[in-house]
Backbone atoms as SQL, in Angstrom:
CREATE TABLE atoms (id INTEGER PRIMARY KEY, chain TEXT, resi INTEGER, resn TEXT, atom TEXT, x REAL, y REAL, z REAL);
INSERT INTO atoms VALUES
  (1, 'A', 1, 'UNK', 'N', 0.822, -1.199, 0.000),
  (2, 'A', 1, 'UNK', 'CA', 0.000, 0.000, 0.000),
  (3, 'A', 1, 'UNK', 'C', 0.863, 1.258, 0.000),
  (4, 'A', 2, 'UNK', 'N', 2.095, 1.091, 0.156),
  (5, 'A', 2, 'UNK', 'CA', 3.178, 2.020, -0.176),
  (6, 'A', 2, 'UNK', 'C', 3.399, 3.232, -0.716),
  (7, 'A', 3, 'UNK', 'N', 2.854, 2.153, -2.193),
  (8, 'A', 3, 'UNK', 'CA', 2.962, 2.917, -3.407),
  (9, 'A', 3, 'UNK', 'C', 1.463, 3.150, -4.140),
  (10, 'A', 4, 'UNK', 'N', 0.461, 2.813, -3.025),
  (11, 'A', 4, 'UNK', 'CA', -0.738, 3.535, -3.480),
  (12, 'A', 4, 'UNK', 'C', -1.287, 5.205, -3.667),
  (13, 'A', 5, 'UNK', 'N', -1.367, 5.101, -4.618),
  (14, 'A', 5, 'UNK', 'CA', -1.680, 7.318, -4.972),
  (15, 'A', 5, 'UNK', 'C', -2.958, 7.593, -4.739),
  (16, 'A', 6, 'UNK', 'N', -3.149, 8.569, -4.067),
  (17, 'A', 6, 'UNK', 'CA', -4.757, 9.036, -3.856),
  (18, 'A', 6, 'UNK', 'C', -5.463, 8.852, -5.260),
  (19, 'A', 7, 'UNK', 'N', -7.072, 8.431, -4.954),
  (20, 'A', 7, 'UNK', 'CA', -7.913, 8.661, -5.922),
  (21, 'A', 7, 'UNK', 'C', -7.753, 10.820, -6.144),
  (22, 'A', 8, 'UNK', 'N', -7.962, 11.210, -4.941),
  (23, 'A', 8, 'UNK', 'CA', -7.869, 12.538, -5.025),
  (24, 'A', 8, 'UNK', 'C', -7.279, 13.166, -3.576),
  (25, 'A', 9, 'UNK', 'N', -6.881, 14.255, -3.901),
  (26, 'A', 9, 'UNK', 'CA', -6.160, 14.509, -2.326),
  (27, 'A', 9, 'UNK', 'C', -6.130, 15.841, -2.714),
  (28, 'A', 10, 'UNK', 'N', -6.043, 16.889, -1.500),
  (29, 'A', 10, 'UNK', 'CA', -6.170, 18.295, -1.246),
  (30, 'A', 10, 'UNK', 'C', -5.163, 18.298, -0.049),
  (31, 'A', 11, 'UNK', 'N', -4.892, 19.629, 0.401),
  (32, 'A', 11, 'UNK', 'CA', -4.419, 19.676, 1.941),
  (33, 'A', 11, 'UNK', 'C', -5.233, 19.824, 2.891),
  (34, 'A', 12, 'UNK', 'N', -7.067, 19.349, 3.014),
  (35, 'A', 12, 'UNK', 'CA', -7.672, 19.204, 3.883),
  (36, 'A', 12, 'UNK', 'C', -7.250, 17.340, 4.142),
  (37, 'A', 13, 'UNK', 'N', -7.139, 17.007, 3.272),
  (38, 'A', 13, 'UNK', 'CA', -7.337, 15.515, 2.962),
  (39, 'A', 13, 'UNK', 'C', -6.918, 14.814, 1.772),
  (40, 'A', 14, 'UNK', 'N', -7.573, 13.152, 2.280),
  (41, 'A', 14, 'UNK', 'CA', -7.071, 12.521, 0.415),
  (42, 'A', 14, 'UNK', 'C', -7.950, 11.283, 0.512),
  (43, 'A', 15, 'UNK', 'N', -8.210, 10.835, -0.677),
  (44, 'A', 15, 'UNK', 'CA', -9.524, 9.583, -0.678),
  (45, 'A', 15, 'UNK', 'C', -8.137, 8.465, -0.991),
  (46, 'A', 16, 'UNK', 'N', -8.589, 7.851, -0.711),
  (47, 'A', 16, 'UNK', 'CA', -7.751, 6.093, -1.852),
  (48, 'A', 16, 'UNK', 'C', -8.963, 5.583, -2.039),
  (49, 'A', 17, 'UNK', 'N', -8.361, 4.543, -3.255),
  (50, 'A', 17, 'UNK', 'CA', -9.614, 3.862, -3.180),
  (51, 'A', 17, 'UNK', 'C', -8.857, 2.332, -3.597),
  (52, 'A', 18, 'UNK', 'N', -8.814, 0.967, -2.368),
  (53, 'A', 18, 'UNK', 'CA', -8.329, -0.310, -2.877),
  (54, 'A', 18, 'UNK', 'C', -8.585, -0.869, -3.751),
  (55, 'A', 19, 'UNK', 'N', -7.941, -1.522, -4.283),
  (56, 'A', 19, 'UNK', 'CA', -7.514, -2.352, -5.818),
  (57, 'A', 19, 'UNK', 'C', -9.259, -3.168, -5.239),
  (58, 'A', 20, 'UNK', 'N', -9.874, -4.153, -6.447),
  (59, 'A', 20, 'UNK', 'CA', -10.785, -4.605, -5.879),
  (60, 'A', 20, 'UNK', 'C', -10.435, -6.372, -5.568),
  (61, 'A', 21, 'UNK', 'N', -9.837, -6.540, -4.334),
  (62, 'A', 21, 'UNK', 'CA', -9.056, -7.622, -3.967),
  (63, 'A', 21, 'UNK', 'C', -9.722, -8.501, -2.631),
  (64, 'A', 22, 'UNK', 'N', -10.046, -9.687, -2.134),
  (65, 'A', 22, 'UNK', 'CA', -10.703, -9.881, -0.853),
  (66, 'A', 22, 'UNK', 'C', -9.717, -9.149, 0.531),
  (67, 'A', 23, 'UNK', 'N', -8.398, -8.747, -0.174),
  (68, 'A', 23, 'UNK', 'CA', -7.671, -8.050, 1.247),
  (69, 'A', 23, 'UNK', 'C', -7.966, -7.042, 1.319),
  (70, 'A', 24, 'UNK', 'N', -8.414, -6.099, 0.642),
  (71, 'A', 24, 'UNK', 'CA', -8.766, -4.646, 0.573),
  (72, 'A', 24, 'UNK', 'C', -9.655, -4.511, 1.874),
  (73, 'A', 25, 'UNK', 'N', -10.920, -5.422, 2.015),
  (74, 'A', 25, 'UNK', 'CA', -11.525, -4.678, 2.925),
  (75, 'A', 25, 'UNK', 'C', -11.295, -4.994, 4.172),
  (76, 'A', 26, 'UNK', 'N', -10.374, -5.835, 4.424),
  (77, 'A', 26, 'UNK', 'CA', -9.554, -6.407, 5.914),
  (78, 'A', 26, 'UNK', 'C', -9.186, -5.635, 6.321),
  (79, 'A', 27, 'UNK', 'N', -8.267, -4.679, 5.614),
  (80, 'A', 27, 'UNK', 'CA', -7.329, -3.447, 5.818),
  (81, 'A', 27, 'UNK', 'C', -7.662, -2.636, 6.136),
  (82, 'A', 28, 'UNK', 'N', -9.069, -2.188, 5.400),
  (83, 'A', 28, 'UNK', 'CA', -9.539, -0.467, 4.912),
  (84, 'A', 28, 'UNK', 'C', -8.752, 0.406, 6.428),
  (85, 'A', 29, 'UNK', 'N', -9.671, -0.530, 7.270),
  (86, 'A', 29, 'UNK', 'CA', -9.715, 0.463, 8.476),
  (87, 'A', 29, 'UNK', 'C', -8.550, 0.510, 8.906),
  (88, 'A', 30, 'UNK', 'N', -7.585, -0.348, 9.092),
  (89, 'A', 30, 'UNK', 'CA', -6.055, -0.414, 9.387),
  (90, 'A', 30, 'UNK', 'C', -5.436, 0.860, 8.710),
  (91, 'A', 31, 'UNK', 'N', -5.693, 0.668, 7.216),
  (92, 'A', 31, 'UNK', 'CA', -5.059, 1.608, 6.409),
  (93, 'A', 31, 'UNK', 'C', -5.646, 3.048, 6.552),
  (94, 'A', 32, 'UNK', 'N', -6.855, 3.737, 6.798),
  (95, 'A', 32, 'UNK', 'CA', -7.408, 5.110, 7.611),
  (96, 'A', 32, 'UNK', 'C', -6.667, 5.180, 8.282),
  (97, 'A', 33, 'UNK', 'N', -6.627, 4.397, 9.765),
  (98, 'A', 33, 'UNK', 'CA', -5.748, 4.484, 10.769),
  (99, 'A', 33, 'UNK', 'C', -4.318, 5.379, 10.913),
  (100, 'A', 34, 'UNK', 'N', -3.853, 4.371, 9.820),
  (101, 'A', 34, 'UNK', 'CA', -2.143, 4.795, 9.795),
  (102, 'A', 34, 'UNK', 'C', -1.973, 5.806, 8.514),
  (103, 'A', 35, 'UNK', 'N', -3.329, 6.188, 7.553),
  (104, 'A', 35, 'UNK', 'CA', -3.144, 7.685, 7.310),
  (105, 'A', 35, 'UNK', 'C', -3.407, 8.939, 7.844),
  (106, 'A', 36, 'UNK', 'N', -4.559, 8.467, 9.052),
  (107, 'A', 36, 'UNK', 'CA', -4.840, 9.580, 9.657),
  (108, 'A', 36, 'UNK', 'C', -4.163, 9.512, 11.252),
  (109, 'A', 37, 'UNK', 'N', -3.027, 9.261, 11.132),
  (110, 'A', 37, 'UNK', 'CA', -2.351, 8.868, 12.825),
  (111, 'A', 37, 'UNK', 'C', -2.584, 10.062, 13.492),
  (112, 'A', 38, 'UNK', 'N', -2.410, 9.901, 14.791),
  (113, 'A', 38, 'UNK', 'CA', -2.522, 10.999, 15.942),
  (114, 'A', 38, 'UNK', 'C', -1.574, 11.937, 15.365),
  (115, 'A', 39, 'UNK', 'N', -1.591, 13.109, 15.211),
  (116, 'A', 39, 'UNK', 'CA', -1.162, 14.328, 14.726),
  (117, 'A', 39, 'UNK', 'C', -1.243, 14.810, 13.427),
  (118, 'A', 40, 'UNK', 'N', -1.932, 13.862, 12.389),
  (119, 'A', 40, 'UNK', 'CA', -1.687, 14.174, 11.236),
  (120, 'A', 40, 'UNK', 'C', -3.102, 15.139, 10.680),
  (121, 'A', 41, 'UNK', 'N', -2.784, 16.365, 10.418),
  (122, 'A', 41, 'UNK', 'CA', -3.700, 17.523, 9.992),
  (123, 'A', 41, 'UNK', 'C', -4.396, 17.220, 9.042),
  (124, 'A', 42, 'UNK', 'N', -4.915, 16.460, 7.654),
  (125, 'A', 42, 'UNK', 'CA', -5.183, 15.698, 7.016),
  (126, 'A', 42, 'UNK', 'C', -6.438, 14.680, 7.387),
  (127, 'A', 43, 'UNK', 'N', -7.711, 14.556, 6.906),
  (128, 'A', 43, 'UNK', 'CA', -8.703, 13.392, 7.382),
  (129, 'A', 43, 'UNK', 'C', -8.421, 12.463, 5.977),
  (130, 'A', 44, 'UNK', 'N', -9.062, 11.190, 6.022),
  (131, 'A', 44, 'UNK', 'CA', -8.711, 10.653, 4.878),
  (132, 'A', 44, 'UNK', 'C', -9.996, 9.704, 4.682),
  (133, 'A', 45, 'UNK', 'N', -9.917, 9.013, 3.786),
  (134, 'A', 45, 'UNK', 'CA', -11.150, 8.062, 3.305),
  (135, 'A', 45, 'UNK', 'C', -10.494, 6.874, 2.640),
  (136, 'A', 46, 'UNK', 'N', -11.071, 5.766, 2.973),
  (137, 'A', 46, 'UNK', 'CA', -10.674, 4.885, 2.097),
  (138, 'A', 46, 'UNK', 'C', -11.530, 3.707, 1.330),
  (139, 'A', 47, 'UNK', 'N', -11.663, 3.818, 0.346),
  (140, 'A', 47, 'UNK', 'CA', -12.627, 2.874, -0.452),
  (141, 'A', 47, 'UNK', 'C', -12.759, 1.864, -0.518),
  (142, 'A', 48, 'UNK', 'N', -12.929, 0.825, -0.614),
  (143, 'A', 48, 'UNK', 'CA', -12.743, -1.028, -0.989),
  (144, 'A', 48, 'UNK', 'C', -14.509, -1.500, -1.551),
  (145, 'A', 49, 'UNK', 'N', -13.826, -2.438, -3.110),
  (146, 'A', 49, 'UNK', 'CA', -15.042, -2.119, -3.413),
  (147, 'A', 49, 'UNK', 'C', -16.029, -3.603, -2.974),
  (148, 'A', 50, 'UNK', 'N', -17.030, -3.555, -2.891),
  (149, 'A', 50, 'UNK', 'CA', -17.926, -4.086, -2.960),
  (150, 'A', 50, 'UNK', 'C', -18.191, -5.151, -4.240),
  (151, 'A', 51, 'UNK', 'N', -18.227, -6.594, -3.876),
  (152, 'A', 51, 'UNK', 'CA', -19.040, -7.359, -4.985),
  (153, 'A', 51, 'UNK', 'C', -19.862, -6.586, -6.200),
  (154, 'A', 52, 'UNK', 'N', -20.662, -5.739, -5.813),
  (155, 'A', 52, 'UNK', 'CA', -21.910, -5.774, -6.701),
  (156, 'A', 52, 'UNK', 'C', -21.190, -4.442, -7.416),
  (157, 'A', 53, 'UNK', 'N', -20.153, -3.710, -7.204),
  (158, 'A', 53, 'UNK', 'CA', -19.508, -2.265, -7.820),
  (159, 'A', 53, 'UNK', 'C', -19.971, -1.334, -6.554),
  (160, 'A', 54, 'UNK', 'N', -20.438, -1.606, -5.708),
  (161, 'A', 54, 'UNK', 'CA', -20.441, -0.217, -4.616),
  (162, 'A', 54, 'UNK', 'C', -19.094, -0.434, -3.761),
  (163, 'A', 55, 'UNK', 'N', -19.409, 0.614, -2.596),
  (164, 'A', 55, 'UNK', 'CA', -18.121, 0.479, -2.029),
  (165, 'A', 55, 'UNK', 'C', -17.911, 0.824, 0.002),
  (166, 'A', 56, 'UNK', 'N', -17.423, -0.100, 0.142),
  (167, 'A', 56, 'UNK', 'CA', -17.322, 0.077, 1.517),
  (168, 'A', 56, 'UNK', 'C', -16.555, 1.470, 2.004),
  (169, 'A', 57, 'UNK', 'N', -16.688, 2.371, 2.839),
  (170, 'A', 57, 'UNK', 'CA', -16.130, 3.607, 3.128),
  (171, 'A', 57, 'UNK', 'C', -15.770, 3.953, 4.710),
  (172, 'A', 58, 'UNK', 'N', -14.169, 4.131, 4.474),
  (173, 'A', 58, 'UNK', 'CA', -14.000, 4.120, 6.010),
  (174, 'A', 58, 'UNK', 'C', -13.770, 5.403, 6.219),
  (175, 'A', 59, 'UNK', 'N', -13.637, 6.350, 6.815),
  (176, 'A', 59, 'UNK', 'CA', -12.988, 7.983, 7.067),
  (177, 'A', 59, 'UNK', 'C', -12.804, 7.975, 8.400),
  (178, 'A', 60, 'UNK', 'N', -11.593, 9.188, 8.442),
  (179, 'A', 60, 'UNK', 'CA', -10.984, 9.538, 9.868),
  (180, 'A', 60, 'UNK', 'C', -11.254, 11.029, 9.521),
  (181, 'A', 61, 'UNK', 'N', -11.246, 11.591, 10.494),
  (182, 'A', 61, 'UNK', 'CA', -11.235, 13.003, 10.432),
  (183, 'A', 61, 'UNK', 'C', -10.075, 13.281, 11.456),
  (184, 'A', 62, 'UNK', 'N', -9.569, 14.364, 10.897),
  (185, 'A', 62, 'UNK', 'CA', -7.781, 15.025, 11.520),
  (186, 'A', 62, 'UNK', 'C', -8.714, 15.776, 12.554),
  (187, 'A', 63, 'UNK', 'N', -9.858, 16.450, 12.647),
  (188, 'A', 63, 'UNK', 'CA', -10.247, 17.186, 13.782),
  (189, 'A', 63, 'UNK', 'C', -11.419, 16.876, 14.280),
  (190, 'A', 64, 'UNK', 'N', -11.698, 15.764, 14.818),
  (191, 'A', 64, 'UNK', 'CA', -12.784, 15.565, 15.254),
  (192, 'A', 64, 'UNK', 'C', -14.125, 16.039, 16.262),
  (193, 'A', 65, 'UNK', 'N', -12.911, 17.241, 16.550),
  (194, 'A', 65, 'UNK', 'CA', -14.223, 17.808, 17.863),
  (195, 'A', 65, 'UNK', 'C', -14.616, 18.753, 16.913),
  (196, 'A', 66, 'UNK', 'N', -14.190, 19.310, 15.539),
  (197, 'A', 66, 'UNK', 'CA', -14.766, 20.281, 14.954),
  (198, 'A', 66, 'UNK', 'C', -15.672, 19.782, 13.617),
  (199, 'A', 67, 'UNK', 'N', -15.134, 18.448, 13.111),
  (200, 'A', 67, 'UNK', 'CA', -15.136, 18.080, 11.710),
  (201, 'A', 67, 'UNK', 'C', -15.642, 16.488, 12.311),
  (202, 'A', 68, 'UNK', 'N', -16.759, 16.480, 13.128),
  (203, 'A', 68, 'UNK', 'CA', -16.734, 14.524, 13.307),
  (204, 'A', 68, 'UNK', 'C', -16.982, 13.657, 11.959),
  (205, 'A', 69, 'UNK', 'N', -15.906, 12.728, 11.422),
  (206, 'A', 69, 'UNK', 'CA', -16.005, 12.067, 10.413),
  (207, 'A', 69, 'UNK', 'C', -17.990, 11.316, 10.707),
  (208, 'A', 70, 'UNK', 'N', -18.198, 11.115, 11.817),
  (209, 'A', 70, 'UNK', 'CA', -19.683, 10.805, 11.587),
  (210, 'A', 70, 'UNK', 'C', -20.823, 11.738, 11.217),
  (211, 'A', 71, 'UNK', 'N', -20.139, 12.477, 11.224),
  (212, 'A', 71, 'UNK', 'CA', -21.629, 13.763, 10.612),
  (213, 'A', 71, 'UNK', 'C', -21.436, 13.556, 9.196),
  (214, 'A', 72, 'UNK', 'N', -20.097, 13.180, 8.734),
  (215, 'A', 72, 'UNK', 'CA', -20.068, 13.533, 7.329),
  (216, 'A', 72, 'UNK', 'C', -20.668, 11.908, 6.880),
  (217, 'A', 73, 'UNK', 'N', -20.303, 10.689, 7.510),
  (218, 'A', 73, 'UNK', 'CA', -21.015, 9.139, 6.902),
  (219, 'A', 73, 'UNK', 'C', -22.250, 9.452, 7.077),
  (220, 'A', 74, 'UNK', 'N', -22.853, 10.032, 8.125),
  (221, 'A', 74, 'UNK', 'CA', -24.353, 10.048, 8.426),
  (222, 'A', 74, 'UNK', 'C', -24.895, 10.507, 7.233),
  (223, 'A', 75, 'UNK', 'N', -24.468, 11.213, 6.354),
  (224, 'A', 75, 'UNK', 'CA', -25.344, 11.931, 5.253),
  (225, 'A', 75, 'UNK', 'C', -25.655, 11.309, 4.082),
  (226, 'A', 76, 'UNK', 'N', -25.074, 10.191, 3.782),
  (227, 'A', 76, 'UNK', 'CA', -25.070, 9.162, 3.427),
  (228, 'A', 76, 'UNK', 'C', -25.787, 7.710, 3.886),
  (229, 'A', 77, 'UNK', 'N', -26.895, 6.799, 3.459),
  (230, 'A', 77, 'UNK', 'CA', -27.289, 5.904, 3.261),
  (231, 'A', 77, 'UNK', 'C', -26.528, 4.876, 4.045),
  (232, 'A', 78, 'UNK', 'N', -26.268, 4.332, 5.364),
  (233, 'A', 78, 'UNK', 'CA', -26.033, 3.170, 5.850),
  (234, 'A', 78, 'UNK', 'C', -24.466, 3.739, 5.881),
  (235, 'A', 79, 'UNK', 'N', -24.701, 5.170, 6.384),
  (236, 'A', 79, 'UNK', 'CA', -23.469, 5.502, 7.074),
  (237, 'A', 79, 'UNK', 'C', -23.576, 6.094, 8.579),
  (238, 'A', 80, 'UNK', 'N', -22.206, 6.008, 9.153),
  (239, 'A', 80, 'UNK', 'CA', -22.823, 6.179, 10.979),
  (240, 'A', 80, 'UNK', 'C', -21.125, 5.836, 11.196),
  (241, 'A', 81, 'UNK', 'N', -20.926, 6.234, 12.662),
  (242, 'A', 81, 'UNK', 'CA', -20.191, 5.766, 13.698),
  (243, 'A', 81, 'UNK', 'C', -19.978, 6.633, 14.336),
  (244, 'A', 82, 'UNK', 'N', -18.073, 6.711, 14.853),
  (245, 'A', 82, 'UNK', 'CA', -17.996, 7.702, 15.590),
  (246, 'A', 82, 'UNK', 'C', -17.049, 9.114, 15.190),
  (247, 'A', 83, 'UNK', 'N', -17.029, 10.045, 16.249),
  (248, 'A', 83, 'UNK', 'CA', -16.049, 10.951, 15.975),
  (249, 'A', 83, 'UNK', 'C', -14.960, 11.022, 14.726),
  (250, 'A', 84, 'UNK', 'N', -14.273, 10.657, 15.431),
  (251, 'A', 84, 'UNK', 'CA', -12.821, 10.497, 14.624),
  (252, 'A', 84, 'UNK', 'C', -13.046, 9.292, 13.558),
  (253, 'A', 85, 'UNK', 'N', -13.563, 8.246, 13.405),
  (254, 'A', 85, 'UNK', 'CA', -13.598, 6.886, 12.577),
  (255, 'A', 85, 'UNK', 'C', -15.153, 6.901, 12.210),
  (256, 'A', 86, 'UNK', 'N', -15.568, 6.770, 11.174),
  (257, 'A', 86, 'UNK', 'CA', -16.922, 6.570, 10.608),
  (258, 'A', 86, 'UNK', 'C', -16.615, 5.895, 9.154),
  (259, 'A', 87, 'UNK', 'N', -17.711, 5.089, 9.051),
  (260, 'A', 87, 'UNK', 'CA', -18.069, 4.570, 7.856),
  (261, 'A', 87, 'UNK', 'C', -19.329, 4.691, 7.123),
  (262, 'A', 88, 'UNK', 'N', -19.202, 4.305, 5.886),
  (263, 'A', 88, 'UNK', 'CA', -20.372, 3.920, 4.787),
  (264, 'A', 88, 'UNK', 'C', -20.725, 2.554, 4.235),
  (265, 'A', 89, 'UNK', 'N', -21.265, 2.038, 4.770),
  (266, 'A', 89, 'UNK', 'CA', -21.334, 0.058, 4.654),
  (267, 'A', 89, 'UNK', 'C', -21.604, 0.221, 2.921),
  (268, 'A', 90, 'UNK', 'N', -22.283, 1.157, 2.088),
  (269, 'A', 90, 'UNK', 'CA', -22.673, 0.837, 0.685),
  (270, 'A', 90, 'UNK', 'C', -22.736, 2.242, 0.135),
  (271, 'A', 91, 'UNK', 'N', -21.929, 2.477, -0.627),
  (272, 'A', 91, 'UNK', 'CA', -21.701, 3.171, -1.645),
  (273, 'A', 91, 'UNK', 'C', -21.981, 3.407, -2.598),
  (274, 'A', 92, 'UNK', 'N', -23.087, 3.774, -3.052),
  (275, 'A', 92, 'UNK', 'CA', -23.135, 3.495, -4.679),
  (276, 'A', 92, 'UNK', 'C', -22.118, 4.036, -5.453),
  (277, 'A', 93, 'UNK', 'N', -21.542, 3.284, -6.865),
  (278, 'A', 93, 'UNK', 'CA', -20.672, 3.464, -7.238),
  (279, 'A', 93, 'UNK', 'C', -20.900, 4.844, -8.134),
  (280, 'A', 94, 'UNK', 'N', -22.116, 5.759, -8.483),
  (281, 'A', 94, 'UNK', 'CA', -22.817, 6.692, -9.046),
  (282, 'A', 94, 'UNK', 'C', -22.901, 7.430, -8.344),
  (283, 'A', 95, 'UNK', 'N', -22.292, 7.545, -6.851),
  (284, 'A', 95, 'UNK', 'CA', -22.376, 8.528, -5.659),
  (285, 'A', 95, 'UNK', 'C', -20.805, 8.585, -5.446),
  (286, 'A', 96, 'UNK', 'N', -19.990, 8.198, -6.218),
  (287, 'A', 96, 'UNK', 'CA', -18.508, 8.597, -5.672),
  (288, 'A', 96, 'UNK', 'C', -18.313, 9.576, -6.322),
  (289, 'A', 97, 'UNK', 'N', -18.450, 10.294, -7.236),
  (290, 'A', 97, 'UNK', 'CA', -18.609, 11.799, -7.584),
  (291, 'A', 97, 'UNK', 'C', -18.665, 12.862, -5.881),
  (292, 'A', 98, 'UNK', 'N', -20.345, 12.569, -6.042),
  (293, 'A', 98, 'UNK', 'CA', -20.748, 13.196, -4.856),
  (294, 'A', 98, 'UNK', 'C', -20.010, 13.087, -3.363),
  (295, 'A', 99, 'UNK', 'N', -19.809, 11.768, -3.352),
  (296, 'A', 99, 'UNK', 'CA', -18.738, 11.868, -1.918),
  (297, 'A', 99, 'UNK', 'C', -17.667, 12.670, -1.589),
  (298, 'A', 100, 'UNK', 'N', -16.919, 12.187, -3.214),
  (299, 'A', 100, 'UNK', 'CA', -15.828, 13.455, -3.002),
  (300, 'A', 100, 'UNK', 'C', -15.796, 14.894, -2.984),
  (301, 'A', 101, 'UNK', 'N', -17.167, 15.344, -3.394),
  (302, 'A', 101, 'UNK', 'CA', -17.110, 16.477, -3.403),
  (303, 'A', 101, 'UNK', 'C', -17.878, 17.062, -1.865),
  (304, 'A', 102, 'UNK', 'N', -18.804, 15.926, -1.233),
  (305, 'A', 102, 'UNK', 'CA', -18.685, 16.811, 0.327),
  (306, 'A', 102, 'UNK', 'C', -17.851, 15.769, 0.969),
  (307, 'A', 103, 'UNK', 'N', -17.262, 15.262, 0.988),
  (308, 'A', 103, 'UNK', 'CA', -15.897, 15.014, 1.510),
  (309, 'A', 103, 'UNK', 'C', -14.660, 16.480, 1.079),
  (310, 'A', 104, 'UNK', 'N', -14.563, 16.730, 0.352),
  (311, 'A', 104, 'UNK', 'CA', -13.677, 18.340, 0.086),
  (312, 'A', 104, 'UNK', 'C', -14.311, 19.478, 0.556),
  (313, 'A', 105, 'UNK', 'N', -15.346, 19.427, 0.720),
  (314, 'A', 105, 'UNK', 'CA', -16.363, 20.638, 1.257),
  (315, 'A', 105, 'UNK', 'C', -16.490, 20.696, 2.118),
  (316, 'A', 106, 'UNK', 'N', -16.590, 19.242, 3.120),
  (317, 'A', 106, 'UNK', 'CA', -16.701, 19.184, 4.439),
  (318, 'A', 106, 'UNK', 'C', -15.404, 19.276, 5.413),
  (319, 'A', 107, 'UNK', 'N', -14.308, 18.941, 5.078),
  (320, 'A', 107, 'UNK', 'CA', -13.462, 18.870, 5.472),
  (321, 'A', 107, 'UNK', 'C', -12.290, 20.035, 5.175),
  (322, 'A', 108, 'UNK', 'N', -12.902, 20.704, 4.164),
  (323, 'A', 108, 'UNK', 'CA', -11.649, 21.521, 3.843),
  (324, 'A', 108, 'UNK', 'C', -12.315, 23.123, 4.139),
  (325, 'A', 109, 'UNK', 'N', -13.592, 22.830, 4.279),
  (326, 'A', 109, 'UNK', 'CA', -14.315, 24.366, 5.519),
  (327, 'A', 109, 'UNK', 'C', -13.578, 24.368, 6.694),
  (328, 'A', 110, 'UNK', 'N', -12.623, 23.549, 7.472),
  (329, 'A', 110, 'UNK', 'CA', -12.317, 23.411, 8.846),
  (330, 'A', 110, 'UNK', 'C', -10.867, 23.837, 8.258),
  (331, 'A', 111, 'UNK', 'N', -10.436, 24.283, 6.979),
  (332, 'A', 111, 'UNK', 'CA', -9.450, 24.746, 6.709),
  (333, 'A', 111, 'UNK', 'C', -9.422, 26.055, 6.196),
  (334, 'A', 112, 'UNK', 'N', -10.226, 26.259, 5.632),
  (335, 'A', 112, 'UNK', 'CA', -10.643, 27.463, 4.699),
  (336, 'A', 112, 'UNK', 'C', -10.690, 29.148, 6.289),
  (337, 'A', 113, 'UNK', 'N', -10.133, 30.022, 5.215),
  (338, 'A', 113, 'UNK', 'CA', -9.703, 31.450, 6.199),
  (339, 'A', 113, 'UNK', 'C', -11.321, 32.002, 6.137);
């Protein structure tokens, strides 16, 4: 996962999105984790896709008492958790447009002057 390149990335953040492999979604959350480690200013997302073309969605948010990654899954369909770590159990693959764009909106207002 090394040498994996964001689907898209800003300096609020950056999406990946895993190869579509049965290890991808073992990881997802491992791999959020250790992009969004304790200090890192940056929230991140990570994709893994789904059998049917949707996609499992994990996010961290870098500021959680201001930016809770669960406000932003909640807005979304069979998304929820907590603070800092939230997910999206189903993705439609016709909504990853839209994710990324309030995923950049949401996260990069907690940056914006």
């Amino acid at each position: 996962m090394e040498g994996l390149a964001p689907l898209w990335r800003a300096d609020c953040g950056a999406i990946y999105l895993l190869p579509a492999q049965p290890w991808a979604r073992r990881v997802s959350g491992l791999f959020a984790n250790r992009l969004c480690a304790p200090g890192q200013a940056r929230s991140c997302a990570v994709l893994s896709e789904n059998g049917d073309g949707s996609y499992v969605v994990s996010v961290r948010s870098a500021a959680p008492q201001t930016r809770p990654a669960s406000v932003l899954c909640e807005g979304f369909p069979g998304g929820g958790g907590r603070r800092a770590a939230a997910g999206i159990n189903r993705l439609p693959a016709s909504q990853l447009e839209q994710f990324i764009t309030v995923f950049a909106d949401y996260f990069g207002a907690s940056v914006r002057a």
